[in-house]
N, C-alpha and C positions, 0 to 999 in steps of 0.2 A: 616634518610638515612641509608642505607644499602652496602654492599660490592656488586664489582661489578656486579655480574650474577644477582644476589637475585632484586638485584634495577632495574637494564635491566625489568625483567619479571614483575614486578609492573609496570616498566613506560608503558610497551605493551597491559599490563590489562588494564590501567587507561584509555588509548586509547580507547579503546571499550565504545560503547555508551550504558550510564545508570550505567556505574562503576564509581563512586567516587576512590580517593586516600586511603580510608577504605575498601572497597572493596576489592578493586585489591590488594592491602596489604592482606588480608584474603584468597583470593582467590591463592596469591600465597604462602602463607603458609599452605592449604591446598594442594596445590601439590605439594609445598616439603615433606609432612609428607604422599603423596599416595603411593601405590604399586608401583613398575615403569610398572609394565603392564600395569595397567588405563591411567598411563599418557603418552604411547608410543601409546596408542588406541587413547586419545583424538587429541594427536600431527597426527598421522594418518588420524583422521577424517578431520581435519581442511585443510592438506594438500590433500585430494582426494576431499572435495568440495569444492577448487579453483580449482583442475586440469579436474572433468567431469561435474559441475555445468554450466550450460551457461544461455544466456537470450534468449527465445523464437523471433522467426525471426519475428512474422507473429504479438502478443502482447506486446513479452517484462516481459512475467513472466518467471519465474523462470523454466530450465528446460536440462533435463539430451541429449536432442538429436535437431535438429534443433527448433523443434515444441513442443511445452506442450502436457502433455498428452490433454488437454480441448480443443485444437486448431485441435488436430487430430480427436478428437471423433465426428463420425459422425451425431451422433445425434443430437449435441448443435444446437440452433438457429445459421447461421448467418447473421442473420438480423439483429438482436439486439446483440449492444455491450456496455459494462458495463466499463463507463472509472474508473479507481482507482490511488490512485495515487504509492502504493509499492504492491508489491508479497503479500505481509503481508495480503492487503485488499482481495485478492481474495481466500485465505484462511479463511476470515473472512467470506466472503458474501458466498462462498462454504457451508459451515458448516450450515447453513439457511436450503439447499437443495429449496432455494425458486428461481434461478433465472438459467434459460437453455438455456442463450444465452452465449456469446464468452466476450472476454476483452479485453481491450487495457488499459497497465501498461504506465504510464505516466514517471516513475521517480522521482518523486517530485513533487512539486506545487509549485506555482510561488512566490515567494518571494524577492521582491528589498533590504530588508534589509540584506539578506543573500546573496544578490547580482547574483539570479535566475530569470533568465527570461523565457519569453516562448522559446527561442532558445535554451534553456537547459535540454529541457522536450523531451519527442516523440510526439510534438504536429503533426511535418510534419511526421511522421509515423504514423499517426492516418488520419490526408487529405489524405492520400495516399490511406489508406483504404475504406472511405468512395468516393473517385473519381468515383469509376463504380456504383454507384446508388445502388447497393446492399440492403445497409443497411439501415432501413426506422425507427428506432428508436435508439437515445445515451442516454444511462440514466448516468449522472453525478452523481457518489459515492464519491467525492474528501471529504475529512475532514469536517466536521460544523465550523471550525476555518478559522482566518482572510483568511490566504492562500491559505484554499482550497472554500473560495465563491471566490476570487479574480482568482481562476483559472477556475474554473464552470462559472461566468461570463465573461470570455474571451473567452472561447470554445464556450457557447451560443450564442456571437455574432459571432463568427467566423463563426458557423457551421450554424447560421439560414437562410442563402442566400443561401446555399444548399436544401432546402426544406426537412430535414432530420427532425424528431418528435425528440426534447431535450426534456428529463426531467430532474428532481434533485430528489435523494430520500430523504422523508419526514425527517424530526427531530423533535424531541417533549420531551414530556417525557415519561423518564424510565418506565415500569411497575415497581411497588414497591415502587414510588420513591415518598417523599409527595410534595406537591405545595409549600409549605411556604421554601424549599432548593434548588429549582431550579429559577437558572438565569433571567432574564431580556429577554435576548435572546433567551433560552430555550422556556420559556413561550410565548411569543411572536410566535414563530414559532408552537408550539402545538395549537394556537388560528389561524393563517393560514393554519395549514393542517387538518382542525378540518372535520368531513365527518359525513354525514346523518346515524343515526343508523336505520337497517332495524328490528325494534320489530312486 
C-alpha cells in the first residue's frame, strides 16, 4: 500500500480492463517518473474522448458526429448489415477490406451469468432497422465463444420470421496453425464449413 494520491491512481488503473494490481502499480510508476508534458497530453486525451467521442445513432459504433463515418458513406451496402458485438469488431472486420456493407454494434452479448440479457443489448435497435424490408441479408460476427453462439442463435430465431437471409461467419482453423493444437470445437467447426476446392 501506498500514500494517499499514489494508491488513488493505482486503484483507477487497476480499474481498467486487462490491468492486474502489477500493472497498474507499473504503470503508475511510470507516470510518476514522466515529463509532466506526456502526462498532461495523456490526461487531456482521455478527457476529450469522453467529451467528443459518441455512439453512432443509426449502429452504435463509435463515432465523433451523430453518424460513423461507415453509416455516412455512400457507397456501403445497405442491405447487408454485419451484427458485431463491440466497436473493437468492426475495426477488426474493417482491416479485411473484405465486407462493404453497414453494422449494427450490439454492445455485448448475451450473458445470464453476467447477468446480460437480450434487453441490454441494441437488439430493439437493430428490429427497428430491419422493420422497412430494406435489408435482405444479417451476417452474425458475434464471438465463437459460449455467448456469442447464444447470442447469434437468438437473433436467428428472432430474425427468421422476417424473411431476412442469416448467416454466421465461418470458424475453423487458423492458417499456420497445426491440427493436433486445436480444440474440439475448432475442429469440429473446420469439418462443417469445410467447401469444394475448384483445382
Amino acid at each position: 500500500m501506498y500514500e494517499g494520491v499514489v494508491q488513488n491512481l493505482i486503484d483507477e488503473l487497476g480499474q481498467l480492463p486487462g490491468v492486474g494490481p502489477k500493472s497498474a502499480q507499473r504503470i503508475a510508476f511510470h507516470l510518476l517518473a514522466a515529463d509532466p508534458a506526456d502526462v498532461k497530453r495523456l490526461a487531456h486525451a482521455l478527457l476529450e474522448v469522453k467529451e467528443k467521442v459518441r455512439f453512432c445513432r443509426t449502429c452504435g459504433n463509435v463515432a465523433s458526429d451523430e453518424e460513423c463515418r461507415i453509416c455516412r458513406d455512400p457507397r456501403r451496402d445497405t442491405h447487408v448489415i454485419c451484427v458485431v458485438e463491440e466497436p473493437k469488431d468492426v475495426v477488426a472486420i474493417e482491416k479485411t477490406r473484405e465486407f462493404r456493407g453497414t453494422y449494427h454494434v450490439l454492445g455485448g452479448a448475451i450473458s445470464p451469468i453476467d447477468g446480460v440479457g437480450p434487453d441490454d443489448l441494441r437488439i430493439r435497435e437493430l428490429m427497428t432497422r430491419l422493420a422497412d424490408g430494406r435489408v435482405t441479408e444479417l451476417i452474425l460476427a458475434t464471438d465463437p465463444n459460449l455467448e456469442g453462439e447464444a447470442t447469434a442463435t437468438y437473433l436467428a430465431r428472432l430474425i427468421k420470421p422476417m424473411g431476412v437471409k442469416v448467416t454466421r461467419l465461418a470458424s475453423g482453423l487458423p492458417v499456420g496453425g497445426d491440427l493436433e493444437y486445436a480444440d474440439e470445437v475448432t475442429l469440429g467447426r473446420a469439418f462443417e464449413g469445410r467447401r469444394l476446392l475448384d483445382v
